[in-house]
VOLUMRO-429465 format. One record per residue (C-alpha): x negated, y negated, z; residue in one letter; residue number from 1. Coordinates in nm, 2 decimals. Each point is the difference from the previous one (the first is absolute). Last residue first. Layout:
! VOLUMRO-429465
u,v,w,code,pos
X,Y,Z,A,NUM .
...
***
This chain:
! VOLUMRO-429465
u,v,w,code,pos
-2.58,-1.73,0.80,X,511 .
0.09,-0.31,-0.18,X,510 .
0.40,-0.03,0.10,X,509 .
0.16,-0.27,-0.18,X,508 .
0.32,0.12,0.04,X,507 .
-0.02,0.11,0.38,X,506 .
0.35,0.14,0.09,X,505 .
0.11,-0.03,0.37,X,504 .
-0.19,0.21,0.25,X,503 .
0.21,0.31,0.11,X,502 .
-0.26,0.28,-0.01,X,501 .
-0.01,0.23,0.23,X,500 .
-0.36,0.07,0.04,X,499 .
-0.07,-0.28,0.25,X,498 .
0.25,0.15,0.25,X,497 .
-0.18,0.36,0.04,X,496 .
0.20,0.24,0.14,X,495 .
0.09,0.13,-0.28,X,494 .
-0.27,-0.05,-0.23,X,493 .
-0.24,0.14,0.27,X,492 .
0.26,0.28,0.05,X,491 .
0.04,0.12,-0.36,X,490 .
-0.45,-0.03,-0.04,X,489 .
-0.02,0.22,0.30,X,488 .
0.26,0.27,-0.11,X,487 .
-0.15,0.00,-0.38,X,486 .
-0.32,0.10,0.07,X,485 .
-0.30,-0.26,0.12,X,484 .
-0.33,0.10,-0.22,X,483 .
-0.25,0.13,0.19,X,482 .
-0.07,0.33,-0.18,X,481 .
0.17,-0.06,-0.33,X,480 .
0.40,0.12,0.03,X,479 .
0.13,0.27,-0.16,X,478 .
0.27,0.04,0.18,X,477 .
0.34,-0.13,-0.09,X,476 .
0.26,0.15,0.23,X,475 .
0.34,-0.21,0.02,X,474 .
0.07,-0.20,0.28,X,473 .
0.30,0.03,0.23,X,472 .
-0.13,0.21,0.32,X,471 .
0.13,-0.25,0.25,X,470 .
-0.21,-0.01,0.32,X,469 .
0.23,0.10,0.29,X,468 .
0.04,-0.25,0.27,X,467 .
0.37,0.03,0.04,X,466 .
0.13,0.25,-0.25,X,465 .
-0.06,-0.04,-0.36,X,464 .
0.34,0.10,-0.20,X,463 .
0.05,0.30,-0.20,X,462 .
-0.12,0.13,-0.37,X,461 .
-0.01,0.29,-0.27,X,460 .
0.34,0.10,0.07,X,459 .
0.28,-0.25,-0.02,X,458 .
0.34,0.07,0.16,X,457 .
0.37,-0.07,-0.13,X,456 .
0.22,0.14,0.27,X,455 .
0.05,0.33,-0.08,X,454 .
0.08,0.06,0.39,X,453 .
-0.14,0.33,0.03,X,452 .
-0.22,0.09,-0.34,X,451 .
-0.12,-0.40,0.02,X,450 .
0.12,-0.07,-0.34,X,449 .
-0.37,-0.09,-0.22,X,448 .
-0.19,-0.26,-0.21,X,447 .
-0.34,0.07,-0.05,X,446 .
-0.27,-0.23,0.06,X,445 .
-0.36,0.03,-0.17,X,444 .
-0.34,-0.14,0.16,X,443 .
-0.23,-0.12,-0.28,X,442 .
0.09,-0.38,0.12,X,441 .
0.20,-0.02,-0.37,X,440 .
0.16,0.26,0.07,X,439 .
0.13,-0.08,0.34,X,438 .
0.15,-0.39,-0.14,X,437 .
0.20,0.21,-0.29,X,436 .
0.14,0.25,0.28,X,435 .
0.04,-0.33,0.26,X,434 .
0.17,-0.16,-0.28,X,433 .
0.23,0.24,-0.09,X,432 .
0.12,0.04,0.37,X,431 .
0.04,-0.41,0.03,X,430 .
0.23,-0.02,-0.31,X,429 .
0.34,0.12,0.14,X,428 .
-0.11,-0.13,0.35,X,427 .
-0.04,-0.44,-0.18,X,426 .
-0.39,-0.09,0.00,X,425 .
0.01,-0.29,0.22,X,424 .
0.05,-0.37,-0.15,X,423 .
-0.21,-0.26,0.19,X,422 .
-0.30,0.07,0.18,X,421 .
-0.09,-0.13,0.36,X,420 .
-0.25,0.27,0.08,X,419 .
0.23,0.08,0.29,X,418 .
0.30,0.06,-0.18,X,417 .
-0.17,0.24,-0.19,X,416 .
-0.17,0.23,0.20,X,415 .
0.35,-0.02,0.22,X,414 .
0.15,0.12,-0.42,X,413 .
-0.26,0.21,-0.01,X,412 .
0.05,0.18,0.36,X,411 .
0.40,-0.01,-0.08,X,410 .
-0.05,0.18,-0.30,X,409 .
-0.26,0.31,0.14,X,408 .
0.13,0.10,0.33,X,407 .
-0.12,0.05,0.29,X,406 .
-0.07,-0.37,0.15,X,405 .
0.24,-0.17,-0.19,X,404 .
0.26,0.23,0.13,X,403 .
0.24,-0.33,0.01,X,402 .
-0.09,-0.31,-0.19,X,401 .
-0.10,-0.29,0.18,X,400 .
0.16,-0.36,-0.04,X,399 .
-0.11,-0.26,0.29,X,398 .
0.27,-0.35,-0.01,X,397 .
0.22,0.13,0.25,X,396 .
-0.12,0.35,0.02,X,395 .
0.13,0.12,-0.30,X,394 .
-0.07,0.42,-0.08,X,393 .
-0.03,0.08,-0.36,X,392 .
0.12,0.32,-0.16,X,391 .
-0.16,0.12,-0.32,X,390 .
-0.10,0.32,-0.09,X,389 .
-0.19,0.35,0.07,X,388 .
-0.28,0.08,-0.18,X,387 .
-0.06,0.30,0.17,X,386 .
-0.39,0.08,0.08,X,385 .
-0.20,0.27,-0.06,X,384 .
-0.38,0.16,0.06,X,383 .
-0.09,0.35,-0.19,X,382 .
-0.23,-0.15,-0.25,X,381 .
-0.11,-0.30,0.20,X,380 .
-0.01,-0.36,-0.06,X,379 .
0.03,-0.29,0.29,X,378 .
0.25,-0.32,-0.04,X,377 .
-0.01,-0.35,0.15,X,376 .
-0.28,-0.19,-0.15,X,375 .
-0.05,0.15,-0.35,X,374 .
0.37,0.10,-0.04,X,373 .
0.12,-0.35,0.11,X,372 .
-0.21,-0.15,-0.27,X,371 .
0.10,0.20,-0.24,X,370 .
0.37,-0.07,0.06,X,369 .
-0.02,-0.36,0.02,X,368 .
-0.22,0.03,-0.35,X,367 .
-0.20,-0.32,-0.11,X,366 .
-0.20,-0.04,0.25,X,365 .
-0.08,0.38,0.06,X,364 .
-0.06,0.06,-0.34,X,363 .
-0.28,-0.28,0.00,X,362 .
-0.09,0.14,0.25,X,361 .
-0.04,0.33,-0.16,X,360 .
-0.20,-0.16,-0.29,X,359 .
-0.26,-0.17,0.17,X,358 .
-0.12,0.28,0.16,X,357 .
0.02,0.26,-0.29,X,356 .
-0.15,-0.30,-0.18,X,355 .
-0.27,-0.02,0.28,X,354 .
-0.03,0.42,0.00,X,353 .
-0.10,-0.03,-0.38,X,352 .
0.27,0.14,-0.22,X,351 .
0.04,0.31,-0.17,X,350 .
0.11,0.09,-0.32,X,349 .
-0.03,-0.38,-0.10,X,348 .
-0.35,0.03,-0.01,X,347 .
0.02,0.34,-0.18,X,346 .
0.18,-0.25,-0.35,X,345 .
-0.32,-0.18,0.01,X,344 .
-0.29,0.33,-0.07,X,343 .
0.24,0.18,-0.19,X,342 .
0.04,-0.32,-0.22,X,341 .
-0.42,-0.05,-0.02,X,340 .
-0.09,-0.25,0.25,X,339 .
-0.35,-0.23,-0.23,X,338 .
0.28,-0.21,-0.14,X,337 .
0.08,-0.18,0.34,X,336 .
-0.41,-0.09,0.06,X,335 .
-0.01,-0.12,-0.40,X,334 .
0.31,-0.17,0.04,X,333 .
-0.12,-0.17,0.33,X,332 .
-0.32,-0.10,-0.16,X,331 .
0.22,-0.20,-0.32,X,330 .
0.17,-0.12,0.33,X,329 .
-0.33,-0.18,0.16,X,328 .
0.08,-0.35,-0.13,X,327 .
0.33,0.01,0.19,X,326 .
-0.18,0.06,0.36,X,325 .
-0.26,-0.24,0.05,X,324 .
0.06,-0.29,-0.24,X,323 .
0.38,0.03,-0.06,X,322 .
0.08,0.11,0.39,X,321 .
-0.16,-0.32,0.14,X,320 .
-0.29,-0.17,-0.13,X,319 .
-0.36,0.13,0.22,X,318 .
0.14,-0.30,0.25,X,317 .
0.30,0.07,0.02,X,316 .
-0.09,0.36,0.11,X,315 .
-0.24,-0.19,0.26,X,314 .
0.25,-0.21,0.15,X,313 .
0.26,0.27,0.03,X,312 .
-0.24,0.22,0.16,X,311 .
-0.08,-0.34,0.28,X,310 .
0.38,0.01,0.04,X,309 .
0.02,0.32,0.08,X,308 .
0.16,0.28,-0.17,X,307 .
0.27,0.25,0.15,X,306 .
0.02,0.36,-0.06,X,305 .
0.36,0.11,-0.03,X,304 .
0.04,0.16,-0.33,X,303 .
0.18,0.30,0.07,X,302 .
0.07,0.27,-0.30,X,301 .
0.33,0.12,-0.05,X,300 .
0.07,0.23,-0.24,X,299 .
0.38,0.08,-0.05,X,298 .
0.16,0.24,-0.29,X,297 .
0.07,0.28,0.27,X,296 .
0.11,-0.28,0.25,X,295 .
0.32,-0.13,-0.27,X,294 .
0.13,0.31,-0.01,X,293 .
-0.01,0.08,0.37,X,292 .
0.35,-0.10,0.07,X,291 .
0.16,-0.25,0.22,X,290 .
0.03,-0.29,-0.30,X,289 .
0.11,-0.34,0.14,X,288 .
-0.35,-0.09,-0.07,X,287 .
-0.28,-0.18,0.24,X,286 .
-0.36,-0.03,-0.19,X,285 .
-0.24,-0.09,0.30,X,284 .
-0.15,-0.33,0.06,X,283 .
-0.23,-0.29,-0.16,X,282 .
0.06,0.15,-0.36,X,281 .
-0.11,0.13,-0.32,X,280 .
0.08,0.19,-0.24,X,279 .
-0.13,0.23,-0.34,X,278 .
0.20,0.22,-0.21,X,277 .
-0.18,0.14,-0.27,X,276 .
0.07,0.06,-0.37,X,275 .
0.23,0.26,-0.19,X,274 .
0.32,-0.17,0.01,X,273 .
0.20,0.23,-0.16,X,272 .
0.27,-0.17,-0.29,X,271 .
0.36,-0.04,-0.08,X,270 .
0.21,-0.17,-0.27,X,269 .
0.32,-0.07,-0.13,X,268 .
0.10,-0.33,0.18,X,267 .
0.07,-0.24,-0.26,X,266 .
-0.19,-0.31,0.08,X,265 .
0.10,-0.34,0.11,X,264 .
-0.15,0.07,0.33,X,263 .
-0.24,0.30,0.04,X,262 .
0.12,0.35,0.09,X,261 .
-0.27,0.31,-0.12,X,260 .
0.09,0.23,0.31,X,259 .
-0.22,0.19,0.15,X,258 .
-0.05,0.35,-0.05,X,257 .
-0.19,0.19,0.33,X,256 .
-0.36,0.06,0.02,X,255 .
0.05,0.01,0.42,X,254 .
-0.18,-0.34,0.06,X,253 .
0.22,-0.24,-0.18,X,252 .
0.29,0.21,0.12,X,251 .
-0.11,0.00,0.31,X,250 .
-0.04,-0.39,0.01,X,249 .
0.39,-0.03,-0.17,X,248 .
0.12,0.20,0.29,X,247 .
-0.18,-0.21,0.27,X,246 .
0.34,-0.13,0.22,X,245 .
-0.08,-0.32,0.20,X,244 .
-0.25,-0.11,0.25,X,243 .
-0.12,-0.24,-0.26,X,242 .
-0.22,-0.20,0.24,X,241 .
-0.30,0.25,-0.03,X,240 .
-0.12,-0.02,-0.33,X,239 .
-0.15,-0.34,0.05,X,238 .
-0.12,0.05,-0.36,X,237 .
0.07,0.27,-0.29,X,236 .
-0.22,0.04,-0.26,X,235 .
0.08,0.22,-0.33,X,234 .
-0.30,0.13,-0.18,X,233 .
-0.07,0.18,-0.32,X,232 .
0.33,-0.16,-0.19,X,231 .
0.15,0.10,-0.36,X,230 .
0.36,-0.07,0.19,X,229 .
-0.03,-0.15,0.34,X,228 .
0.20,-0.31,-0.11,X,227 .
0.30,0.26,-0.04,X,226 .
-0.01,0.07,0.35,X,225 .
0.13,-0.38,0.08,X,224 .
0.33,0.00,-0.24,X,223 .
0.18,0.17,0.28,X,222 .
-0.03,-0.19,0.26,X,221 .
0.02,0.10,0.39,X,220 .
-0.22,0.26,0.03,X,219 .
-0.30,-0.14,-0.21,X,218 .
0.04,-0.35,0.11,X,217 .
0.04,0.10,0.36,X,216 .
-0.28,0.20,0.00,X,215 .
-0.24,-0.27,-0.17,X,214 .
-0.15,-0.04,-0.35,X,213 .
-0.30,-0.12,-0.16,X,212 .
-0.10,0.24,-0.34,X,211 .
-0.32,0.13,-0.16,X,210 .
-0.17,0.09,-0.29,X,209 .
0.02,-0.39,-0.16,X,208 .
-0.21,-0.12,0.32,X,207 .
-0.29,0.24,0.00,X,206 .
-0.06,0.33,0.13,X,205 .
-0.34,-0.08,0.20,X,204 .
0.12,-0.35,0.09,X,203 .
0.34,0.11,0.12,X,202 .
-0.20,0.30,0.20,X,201 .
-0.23,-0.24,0.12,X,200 .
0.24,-0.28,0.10,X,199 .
0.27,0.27,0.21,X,198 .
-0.35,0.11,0.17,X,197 .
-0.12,-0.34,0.09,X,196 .
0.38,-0.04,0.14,X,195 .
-0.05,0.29,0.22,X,194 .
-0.33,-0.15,0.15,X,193 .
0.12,-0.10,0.36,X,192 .
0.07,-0.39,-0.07,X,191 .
0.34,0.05,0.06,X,190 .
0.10,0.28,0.23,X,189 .
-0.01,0.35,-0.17,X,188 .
0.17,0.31,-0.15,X,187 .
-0.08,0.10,-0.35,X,186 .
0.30,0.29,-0.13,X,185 .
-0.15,0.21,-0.32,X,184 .
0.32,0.11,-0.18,X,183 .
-0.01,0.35,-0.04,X,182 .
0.14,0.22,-0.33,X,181 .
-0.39,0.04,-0.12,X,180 .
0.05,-0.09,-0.34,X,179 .
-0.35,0.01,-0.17,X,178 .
-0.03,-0.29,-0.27,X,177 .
-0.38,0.00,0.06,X,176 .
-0.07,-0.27,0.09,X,175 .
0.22,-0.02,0.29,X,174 .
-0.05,0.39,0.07,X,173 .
-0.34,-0.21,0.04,X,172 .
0.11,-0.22,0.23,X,171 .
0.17,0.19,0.23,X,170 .
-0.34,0.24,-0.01,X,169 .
-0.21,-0.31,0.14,X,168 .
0.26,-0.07,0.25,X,167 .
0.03,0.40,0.14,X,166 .
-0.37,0.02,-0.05,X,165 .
-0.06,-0.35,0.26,X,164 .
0.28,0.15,0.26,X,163 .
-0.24,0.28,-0.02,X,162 .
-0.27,-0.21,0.08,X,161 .
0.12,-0.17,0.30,X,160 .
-0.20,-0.28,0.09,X,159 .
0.28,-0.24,0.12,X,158 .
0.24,0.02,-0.31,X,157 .
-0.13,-0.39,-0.12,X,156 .
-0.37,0.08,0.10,X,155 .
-0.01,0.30,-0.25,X,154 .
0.18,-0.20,-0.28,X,153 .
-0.26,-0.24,0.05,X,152 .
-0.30,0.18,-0.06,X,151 .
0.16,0.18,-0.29,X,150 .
0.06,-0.35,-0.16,X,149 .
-0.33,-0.16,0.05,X,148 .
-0.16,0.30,-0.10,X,147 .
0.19,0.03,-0.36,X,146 .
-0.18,0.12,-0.28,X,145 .
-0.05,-0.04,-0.37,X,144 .
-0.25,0.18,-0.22,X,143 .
0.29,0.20,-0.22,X,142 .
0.17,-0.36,-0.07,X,141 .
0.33,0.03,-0.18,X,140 .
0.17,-0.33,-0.10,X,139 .
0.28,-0.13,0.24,X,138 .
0.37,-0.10,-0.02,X,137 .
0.09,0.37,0.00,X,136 .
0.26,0.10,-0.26,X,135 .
0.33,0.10,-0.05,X,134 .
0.24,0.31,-0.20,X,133 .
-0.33,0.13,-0.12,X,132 .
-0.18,0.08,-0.34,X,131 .
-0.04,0.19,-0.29,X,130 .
0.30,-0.04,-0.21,X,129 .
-0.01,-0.37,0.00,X,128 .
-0.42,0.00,0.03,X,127 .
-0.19,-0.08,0.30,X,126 .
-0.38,0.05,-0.13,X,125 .
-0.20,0.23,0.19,X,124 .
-0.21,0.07,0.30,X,123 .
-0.20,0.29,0.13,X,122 .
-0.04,0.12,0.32,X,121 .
0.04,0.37,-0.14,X,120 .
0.28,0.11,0.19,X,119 .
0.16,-0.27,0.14,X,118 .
0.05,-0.17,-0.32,X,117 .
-0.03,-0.35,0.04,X,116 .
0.23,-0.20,-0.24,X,115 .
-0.15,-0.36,-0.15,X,114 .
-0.14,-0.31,0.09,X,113 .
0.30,-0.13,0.15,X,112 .
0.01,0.28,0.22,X,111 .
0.23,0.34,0.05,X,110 .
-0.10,0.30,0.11,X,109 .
0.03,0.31,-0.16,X,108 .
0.13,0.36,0.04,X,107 .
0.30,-0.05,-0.18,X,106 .
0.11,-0.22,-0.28,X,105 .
0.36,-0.11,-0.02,X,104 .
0.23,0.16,-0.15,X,103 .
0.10,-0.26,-0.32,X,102 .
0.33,-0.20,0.06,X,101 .
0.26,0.08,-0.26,X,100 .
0.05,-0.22,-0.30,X,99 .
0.24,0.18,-0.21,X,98 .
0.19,0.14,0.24,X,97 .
0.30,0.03,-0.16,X,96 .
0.22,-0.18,0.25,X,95 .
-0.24,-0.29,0.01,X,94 .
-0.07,-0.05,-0.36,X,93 .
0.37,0.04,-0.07,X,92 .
0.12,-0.25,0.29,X,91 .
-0.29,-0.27,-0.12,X,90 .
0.17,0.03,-0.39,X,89 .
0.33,-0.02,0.13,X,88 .
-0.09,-0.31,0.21,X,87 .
-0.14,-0.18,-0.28,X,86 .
0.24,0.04,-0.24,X,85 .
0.24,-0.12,0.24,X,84 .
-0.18,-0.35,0.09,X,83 .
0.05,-0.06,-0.43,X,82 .
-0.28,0.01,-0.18,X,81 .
-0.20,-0.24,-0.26,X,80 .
0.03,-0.02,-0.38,X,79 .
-0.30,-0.10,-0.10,X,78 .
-0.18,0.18,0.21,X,77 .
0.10,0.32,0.18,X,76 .
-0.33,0.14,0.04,X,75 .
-0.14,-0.30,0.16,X,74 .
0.30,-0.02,0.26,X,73 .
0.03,0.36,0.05,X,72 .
-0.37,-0.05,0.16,X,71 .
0.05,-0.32,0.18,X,70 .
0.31,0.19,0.15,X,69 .
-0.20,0.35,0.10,X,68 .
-0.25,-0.29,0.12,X,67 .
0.27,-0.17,0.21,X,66 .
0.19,0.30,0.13,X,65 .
-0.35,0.13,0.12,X,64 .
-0.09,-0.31,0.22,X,63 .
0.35,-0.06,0.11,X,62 .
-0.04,0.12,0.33,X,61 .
-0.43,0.08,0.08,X,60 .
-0.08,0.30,-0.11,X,59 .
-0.14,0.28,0.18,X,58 .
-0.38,0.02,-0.06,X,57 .
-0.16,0.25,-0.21,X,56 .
-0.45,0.02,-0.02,X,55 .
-0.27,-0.24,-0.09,X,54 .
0.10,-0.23,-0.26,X,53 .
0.35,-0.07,0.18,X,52 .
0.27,0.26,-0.17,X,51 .
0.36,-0.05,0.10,X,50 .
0.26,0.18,0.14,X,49 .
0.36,-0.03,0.00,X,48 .
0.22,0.12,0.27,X,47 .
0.31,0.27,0.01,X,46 .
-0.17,0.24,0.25,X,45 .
0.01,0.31,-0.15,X,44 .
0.05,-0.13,-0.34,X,43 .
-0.41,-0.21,0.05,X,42 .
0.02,-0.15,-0.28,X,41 .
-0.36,-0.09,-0.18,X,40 .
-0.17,-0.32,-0.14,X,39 .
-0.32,-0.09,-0.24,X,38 .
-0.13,0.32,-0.10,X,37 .
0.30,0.01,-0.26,X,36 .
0.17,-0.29,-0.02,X,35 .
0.00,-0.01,-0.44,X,34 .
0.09,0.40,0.02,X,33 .
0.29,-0.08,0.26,X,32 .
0.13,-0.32,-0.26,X,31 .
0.04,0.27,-0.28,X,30 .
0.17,0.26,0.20,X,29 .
0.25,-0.25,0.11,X,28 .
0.03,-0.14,-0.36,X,27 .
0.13,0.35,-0.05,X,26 .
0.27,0.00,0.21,X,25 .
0.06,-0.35,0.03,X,24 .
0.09,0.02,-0.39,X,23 .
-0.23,-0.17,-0.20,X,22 .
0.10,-0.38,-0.07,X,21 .
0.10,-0.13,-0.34,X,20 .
-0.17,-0.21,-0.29,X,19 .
0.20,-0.03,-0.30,X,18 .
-0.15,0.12,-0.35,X,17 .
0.42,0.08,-0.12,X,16 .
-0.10,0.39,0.06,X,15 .
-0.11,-0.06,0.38,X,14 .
-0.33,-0.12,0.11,X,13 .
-0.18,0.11,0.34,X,12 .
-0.09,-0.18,0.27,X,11 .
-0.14,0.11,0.34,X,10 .
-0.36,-0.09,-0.13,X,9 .
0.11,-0.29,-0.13,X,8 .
-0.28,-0.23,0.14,X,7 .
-0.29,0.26,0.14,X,6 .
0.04,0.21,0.26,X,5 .
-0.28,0.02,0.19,X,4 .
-0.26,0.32,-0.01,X,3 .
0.04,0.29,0.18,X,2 .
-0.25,0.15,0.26,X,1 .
***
C-alpha cells in the first residue's frame, strides 16, 4: 500500500530555486501510488470504489474526489492548485487505469471475521487484493444452527418440503453470488409469513447489500437501476399494482447491461446486476407484456397459511423475529452453505409441483390469453383451429363476437369480455402469443394456412367442447406417493376464494 504524500511531493524546483507543480501527467501517477489499496475505478461502470477494512464498497459521491483533492492538496503546498490541475490529474489516473479494481476473490465467503474458503473451511484476513466486492454483517460460527428458523419456514409454505429446498437454495445462490436469472415472486395476504421472509433475507444479507425499489420506480425512472449497482439483493413490494410494461425487470433478470445514469453525472457507464430479485405482494404480478419472458424467470411460492391470535401471542412472547428467528442466521449460513453449487443451481432445474402450481396461476392472472388457453382450449398433435377475427354482434347493449364458438379469436376475446379485463391482446399479436403461451405449457403450437382456405390456422390446439375436460396442463410427474399433483393443487387455487389474494397491504405484518 503506498504511503501519503508528504508536503511538496508534487513540487519540484526550477533553475531560479522556484517551486512548481509536476505535470498532471506524472503527478497522476504519483498521487495513484499514495491511493493505492485505498480506492479503485470501476471504467466499466464509471463509479469509484472504496476500501472499508474488510472488503470494497462503492463510494459514496464526493468521497473519492475529496481524498484525491486532500491528497493534491498536501503535495501541492505552498503554492496550492488550481480546480484544473486537479481535474487533469483525476482524468489521467482514470483513463490510464492506474487504480483498477482488484478481481475479486473466489471461492470464499465473506465475514467480518475474515474470508471463508469453501474448500477448506478455513478463514482468512480480507485484504485489498484479496478480498470481496461486500460483506456479510455477521462473524462465522461453524457450531451454529437454526431450528427455530427451519421450523418456521416449513409452517409458512404449509409443510411442503420441497417448497422448503427451493427457499433454502434461493438463499444460498444468495450467498453465494450465483445468478439464477429468476426473480423469486412471494404471494400472500398480510400476516401470512411473506414478510418474515422479505426480513430474513434483508437480515441475512444486510442493509448496505441491498436496495428498496418498486416496479413503477424501476420502469418509469431512469436514474432508479443505477441504485442496484454493487447490490446482492433488490426488494420489490406490493409488486402487483404496477400492471405496466416489465422490460427493465427482464433485463435485471436476463444478465443484460444496465445503464450507469445518475443525476448530475455524466452518463458513460453500464453494469450487470448480479444479485437477486426478491418481491412481494397481496395478489398476482399483472404486466402489459403477453409473452412468456417474464414466466421463465418467475418463481412463485404461496404463502397463505394464516396465524392465530393465540400464535401471535406466543411468538411475541419468545421476542419476535429478532429473538427467535434473527439470532439464528449465523445457523442459517451454515444450513445454506452446506448445498454445493450443483447441488442449488438443480433446484431451479425443476420446480416443486406447488411452485409449478403457484406459478401457472399466477400466469393465468396476469395473462388474458393464458388464461383463456388453460380454461377454454384442448391440446393435441393432429387437433386445429382457425384463428379467425373480429366481428362483434350488438344486441342493444349485449356485444358477442361472431364464430366465437369455433374459432380461436373471438372465443378469447368472449373469454375475455367475460372475465371483465381491460385491453385484449390486439389479432396481429394474439397468434404469437398463443405459440409463446404453448411452449411454455410443454405443448407446442404451430402456425399454419389451412391447405383449402389458407385461412390462418393453428395446429397443436382447438377449443373444449361442451363438457369436455380441458387438457391444458403441462406433465410434471414425479410426484411423492400422496402428494396432490399439479391439476388438484391449480383447481383448489382456483376455485378457491381465500387463495386469491386481494387483502390491502399489511406493513407491519409479523408473521
Amino acid at each position: 500500500m503506498g504511503a501519503p504524500l508528504r508536503n511538496g511531493g508534487l513540487l519540484f524546483t526550477d533553475d531560479n530555486g522556484n517551486p512548481n507543480r509536476m505535470i498532471e501527467s506524472l503527478a497522476a501517477v504519483s498521487v495513484a501510488t499514495s491511493m493505492y489499496g485505498r480506492i479503485a475505478w470501476d471504467a466499466t461502470a464509471g463509479t469509484w470504489w472504496l476500501w472499508a477494512t474488510t472488503h470494497w464498497a462503492p463510494a459514496k459521491p464526493g468521497a473519492i474526489e475529496k481524498l484525491i483533492a486532500d491528497a493534491v492538496h498536501i503535495g501541492t503546498e505552498p503554492i496550492g492548485f488550481r480546480p484544473a490541475y486537479l481535474s487533469g490529474l483525476t482524468q489521467i489516473i482514470q483513463r490510464r487505469g492506474l487504480l483498477p479494481r482488484p478481481a475479486p476473490a473466489v471461492g470464499v465467503i465473506p465475514f467480518r471475521n475474515g474470508l471463508l474458503d469453501l474448500r477448506t473451511m478455513a478463514l482468512r484476513p480480507a485484504r485489498p487484493n484479496d478480498a470481496t466486492e461486500w460483506v456479510l454483517p455477521h462473524d462465522y460460527d461453524p457450531d451454529a444452527d437454526c431450528p427455530s428458523i427451519k421450523a418456521w419456514l416449513l409452517d409458512a409454505v404449509d409443510g411442503d418440503t420441497e417448497s422448503v429446498d427451493l427457499l433454502r437454495a434461493w438463499l444460498a445462490a444468495l450467498v453465494r453470488g450465483i445468478p439464477l436469472q429468476h426473480f423469486l415472486l412471494l404471494l400472500g395476504r398480510g400476516g401470512s409469513g411473506k414478510g418474515t421472509f422479505q426480513r430474513l433475507a434483508s437480515a441475512l444479507i444486510g442493509d448496505e447489500n441491498k436496495a428498496i425499489s418498486s416496479l413503477r420506480a424501476l420502469e418509469g425512472n431512469r436514474f432508479e437501476v443505477a441504485r442496484l449497482y454493487g447490490k446482492r439483493l433488490v426488494m420489490i413490494n406490493e409488486a402487483g399494482q404496477h400492471g405496466g410494461a416489465l422490460d427493465m425487470l427482464k433485463a435485471i433478470t436476463g444478465g443484460d447491461y444496465l445503464p450507469m445514469e445518475r443525476k448530475h453525472v455524466q452518463q458513460n457507464g453500464s453494469f450487470v446486476f448480479d444479485g437477486l430479485v426478491l418481491m412481494a405482494s397481496n395478489e398476482d404480478l399483472h404486466s402489459t407484456d403477453s409473452t412468456s419472458g417474464l414466466e421463465r424467470r418467475r418463481l412463485t411460492v404461496q404463502f397463505d397459511r394464516g396465524v392465530s391470535a393465540q400464535e401471535r401471542a406466543t411468538w411475541a412472547a419468545k421476542g419476535g423475529e429478532d429473538q427467535v428467528l434473527h439470532a439464528e442466521i449465523p445457523g442459517v449460513i451454515n444450513w445454506i452453505m452446506a448445498l454445493t453449487s450443483t447441488e442449488i443451481r438443480a433446484r431451479f432445474d425443476r420446480y416443486p409441483a406447488r411452485v409449478e402450481a403457484d406459478n401457472l396461476r399466477a400466469l393465468m392472472a396476469g395473462n388474458s390469453v393464458a388464461d383463456w388457453m388453460v380454461e377454454s382450449c384442448v391440446f393435441e398433435p393432429t387437433a386445429s383451429a382457425q384463428v379467425g377475427s373480429k366481428c362483434e354482434i350488438r344486441n342493444g347493449a349485449e356485444v358477442a363476437f361472431e364464430n366465437a364458438q369455433s374459432r380461436l379469436y373471438p372465443s378469447y376475446l368472449t373469454h375475455h369480455r367475460a372475465s371483465g379485463r381491460t385491453r385484449p391482446v390486439s389479432l396481429p399479436k394474439f397468434t404469437s402469443t398463443v405459440l409463446d403461451i404453448g411452449r411454455k405449457l410443454g405443448h407446442p403450437v404451430d402456425n399454419i394456412r389451412h391447405p383449402s382456405t389458407r385461412a390462418s390456422t393453428l395446429l397443436g390446439l382447438r377449443l373444449a367442447r361442451d363438457g369436455e375436460r380441458p387438457t391444458h396442463l403441462p406433465d410434471l410427474g414425479g410426484f411423492p406417493e400422496g402428494s396432490r399433483n399439479v391439476n388438484s393443487l391449480i383447481r383448489n387455487e382456483l376455485t378457491d376464494d381465500s387463495k386469491i389474494n386481494r387483502a390491502s397491504a399489511d406493513n407491519t405484518e409479523i408473521f
